[in-house]
C-alpha positions as CSV (number, residue, x, y, z in Angstrom):
1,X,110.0,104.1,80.6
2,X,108.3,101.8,82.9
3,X,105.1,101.0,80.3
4,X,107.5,100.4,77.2
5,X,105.6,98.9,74.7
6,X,103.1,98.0,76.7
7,X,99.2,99.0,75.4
8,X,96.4,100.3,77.5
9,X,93.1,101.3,76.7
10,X,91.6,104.4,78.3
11,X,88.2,105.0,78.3
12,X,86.4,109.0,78.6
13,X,89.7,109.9,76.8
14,X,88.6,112.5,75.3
15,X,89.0,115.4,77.9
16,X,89.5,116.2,81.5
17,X,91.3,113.4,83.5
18,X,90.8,110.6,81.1
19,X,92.9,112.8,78.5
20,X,96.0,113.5,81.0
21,X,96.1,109.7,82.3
22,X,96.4,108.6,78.4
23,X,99.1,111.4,78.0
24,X,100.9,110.2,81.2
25,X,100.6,106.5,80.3
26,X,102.1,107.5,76.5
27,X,105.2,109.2,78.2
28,X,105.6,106.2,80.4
29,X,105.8,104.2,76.8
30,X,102.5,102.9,76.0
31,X,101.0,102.8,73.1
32,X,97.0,104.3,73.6
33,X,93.6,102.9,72.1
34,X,91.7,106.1,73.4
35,X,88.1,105.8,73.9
36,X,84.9,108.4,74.1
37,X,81.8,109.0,73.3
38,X,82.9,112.3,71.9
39,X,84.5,111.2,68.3
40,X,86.0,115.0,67.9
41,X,87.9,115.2,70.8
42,X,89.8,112.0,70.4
43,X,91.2,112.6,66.9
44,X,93.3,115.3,69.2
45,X,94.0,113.4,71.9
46,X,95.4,111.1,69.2
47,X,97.7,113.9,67.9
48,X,99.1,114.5,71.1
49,X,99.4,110.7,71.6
50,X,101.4,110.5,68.7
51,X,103.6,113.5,68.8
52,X,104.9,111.9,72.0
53,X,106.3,109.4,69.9
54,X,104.0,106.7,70.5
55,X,101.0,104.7,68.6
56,X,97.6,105.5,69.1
57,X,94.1,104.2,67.8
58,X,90.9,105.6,68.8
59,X,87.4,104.3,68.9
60,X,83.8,105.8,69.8
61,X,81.7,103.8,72.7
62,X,79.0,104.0,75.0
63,X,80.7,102.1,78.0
64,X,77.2,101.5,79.4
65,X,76.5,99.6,76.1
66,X,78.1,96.6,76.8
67,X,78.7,94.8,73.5
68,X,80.5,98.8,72.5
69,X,82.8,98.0,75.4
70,X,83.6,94.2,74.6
71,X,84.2,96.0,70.8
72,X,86.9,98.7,72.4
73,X,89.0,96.3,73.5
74,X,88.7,94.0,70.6
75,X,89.6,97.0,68.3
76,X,92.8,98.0,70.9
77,X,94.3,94.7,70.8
78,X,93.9,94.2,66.5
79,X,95.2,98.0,66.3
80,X,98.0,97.8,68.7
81,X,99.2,93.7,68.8
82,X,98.7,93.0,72.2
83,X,96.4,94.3,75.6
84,X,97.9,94.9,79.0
85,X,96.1,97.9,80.5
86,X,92.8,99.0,81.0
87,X,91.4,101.9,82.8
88,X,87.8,102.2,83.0
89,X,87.7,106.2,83.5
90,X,84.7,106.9,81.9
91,X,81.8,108.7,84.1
92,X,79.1,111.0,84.4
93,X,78.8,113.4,88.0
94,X,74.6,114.4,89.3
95,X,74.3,117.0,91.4
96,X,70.2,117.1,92.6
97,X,68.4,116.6,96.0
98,X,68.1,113.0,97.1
99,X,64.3,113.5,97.3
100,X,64.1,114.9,93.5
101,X,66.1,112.5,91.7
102,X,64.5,110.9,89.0
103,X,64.2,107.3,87.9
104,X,65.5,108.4,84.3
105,X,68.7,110.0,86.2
106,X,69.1,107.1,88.3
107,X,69.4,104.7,85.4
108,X,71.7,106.9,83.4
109,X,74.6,107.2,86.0
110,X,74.5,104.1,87.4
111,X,74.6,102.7,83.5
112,X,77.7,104.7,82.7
113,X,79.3,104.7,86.0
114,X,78.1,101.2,87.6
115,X,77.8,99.2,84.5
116,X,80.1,100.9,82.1
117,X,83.0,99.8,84.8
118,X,81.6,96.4,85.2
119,X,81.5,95.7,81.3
120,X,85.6,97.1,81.3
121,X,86.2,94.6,84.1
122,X,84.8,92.0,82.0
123,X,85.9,92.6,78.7
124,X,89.4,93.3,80.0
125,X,89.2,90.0,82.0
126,X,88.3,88.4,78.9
127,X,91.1,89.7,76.5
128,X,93.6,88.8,79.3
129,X,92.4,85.6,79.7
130,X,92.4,84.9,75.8
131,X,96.3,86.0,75.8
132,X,97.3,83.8,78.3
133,X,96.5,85.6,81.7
134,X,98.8,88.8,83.1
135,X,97.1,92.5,83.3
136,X,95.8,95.3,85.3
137,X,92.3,96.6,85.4
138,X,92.2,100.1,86.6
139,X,88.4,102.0,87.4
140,X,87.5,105.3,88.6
141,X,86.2,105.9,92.0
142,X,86.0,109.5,93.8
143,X,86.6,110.9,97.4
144,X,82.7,110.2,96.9
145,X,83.2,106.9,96.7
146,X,84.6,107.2,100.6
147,X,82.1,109.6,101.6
148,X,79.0,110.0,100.7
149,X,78.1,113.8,99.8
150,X,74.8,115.9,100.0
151,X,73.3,116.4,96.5
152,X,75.6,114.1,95.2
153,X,74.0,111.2,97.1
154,X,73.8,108.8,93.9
155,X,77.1,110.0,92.2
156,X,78.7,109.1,95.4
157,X,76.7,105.6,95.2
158,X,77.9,104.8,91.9
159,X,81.5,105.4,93.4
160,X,81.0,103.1,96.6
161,X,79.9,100.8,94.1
162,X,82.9,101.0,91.7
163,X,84.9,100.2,95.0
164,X,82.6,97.1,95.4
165,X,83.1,95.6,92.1
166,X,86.7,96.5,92.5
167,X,87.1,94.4,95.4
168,X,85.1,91.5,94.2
169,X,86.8,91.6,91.0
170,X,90.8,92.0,92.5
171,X,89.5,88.5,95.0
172,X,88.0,86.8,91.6
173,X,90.8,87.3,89.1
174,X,94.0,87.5,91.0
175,X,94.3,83.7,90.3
176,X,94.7,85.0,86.8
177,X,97.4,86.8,87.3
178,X,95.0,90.4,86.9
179,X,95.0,93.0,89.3
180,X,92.6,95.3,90.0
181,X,92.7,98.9,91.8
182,X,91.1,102.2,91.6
183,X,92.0,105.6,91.9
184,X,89.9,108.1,94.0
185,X,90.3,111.8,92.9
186,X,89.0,114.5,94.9
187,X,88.4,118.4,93.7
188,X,89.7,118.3,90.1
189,X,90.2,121.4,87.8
190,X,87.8,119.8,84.9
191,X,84.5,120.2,83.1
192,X,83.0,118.0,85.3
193,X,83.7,120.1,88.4
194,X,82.4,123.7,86.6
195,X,79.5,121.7,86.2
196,X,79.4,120.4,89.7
197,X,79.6,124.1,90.9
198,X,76.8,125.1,88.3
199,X,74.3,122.8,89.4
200,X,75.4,123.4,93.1
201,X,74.7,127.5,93.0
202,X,71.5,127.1,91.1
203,X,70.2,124.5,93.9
204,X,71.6,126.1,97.1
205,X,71.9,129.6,95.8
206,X,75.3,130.2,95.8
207,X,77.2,132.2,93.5
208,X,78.9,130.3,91.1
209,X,82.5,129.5,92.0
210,X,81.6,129.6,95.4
211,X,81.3,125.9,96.3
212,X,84.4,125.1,93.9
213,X,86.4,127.5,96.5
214,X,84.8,125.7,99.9
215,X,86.4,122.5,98.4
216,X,89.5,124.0,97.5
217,X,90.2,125.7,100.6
218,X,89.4,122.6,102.7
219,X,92.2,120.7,100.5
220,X,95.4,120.4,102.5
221,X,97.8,120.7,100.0
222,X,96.4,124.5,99.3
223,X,95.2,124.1,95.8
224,X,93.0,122.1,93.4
225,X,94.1,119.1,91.8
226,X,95.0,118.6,88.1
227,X,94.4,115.6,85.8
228,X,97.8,115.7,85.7
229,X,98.2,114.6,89.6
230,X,95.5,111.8,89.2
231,X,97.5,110.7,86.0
232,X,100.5,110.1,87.9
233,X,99.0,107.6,90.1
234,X,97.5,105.9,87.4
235,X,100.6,105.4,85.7
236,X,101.9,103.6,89.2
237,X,99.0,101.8,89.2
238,X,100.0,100.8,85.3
239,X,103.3,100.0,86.0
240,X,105.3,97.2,87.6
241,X,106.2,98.9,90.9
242,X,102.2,98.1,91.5
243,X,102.5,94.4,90.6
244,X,101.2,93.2,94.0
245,X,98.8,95.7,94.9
246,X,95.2,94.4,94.2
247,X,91.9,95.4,95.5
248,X,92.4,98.3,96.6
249,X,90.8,102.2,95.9
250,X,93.2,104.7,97.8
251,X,92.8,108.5,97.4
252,X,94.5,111.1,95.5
253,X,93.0,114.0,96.8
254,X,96.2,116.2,98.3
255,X,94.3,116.1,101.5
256,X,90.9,116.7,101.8
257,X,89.1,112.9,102.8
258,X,91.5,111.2,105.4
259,X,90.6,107.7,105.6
């Protein structure tokens, strides 16, 4: 178990992808401090946490409030004995025109996506810096984050930006002894995506389902991607076999973005 004893907090742990990467990491041997904004669903992510024979904790945040961030990670390292992990996986999607988007929407993705990442970069830096130095800072991006798509023109700038900070941060901290990568998903079977498809048919006209199967069928690999695939490269990204990898965002899309 390459992650024995190790602890990592995962934030948007509640469902969807953020759920199977704290599953993934638990089998690999780390112990979870699971984190939401949804204080039902983590109780049972907590369950299946445990049942794998590992120690969880749980704790409700905003990540784009960032004194709730700075708390998570307190709270993970008291609850657990010790911090070595931390994947900012938390985020919101936007699916609307680039000439109708709103200030209000503006401020509200690039607060959980753009900010809530940058507060996990800090307060993991900070923890890691407090135990002596050592960790690995893991965010979020999207095949958005390589390629900017129409109406999801901010989503996909909140994902170049998480690249961004990403960068600056691996170049800032490596003296540390902290990495920093990100993972970029592409068409994922989640909640996120129905709602994607949703919005999508209700602006363009589309039935519903349809633009979730022009994904899919452009997707090498013939089929959608599961929060289990994305886990699995978060748990390499966990692990020692990443140790000197830093800085970068590849993607985990089973062939749709080549880059």
């Amino acid at each position: 178990m390459t992650l024995d004893n190790k602890v990592a907090l995962v934030t948007g742990a509640g469902q969807g992808i953020g759920r199977g990467i704290a599953l993934r990491l638990a089998k690999d041997g780390a112990d979870l401090a699971l984190v939401d904004v949804k204080a039902d669903k983590l109780e049972a992510v907590a369950a299946e946490v445990r049942a794998l024979g590992r120690r969880a904790t749980t704790f409700v945040a905003d990540v784009g409030d960032r004194e709730q961030v700075f708390a998570a990670v307190a709270h993970a390292h008291q609850a657990l004995g010790r911090f070595d992990v931390m994947v900012n996986n938390a985020g919101i999607s936007q699916v609307q025109p680039l000439e109708a988007v709103q200030p209000e929407e503006v401020e509200r993705i690039f607060r959980i996506n753009v900010q809530g990442t940058l507060w996990g970069i800090q307060a993991a830096a900070a923890k890691f810096r407090e135990l002596g130095g050592k960790g690995k800072i893991i965010n979020a991006s999207s095949i958005a984050g390589h390629e900017g798509y129409a109406l999801l023109g901010v989503y996909s700038a909140t994902k170049f930006a998480v690249r961004a900070l990403t960068q600056a941060a691996a170049k800032e901290l490596a003296s540390a002894g902290i990495t920093v990568n990100a993972y970029c998903p592409g068409v994922v079977g989640t909640d996120m995506w129905v709602d994607i498809d949703r919005r999508m048919a209700e602006i363009t006209g589309a039935p519903v389902g349809a633009t979730y199967r022009k994904y899919v069928e452009g997707i090498a690999l013939g089929r959608a991607e599961t929060p289990d695939d994305v886990a699995a490269f978060v748990a390499y990204l966990a692990g020692p076999d990443s140790d000197y990898m830093t800085g970068q965002a590849p993607l985990i899309d089973g062939g749709l973005v080549y880059r």
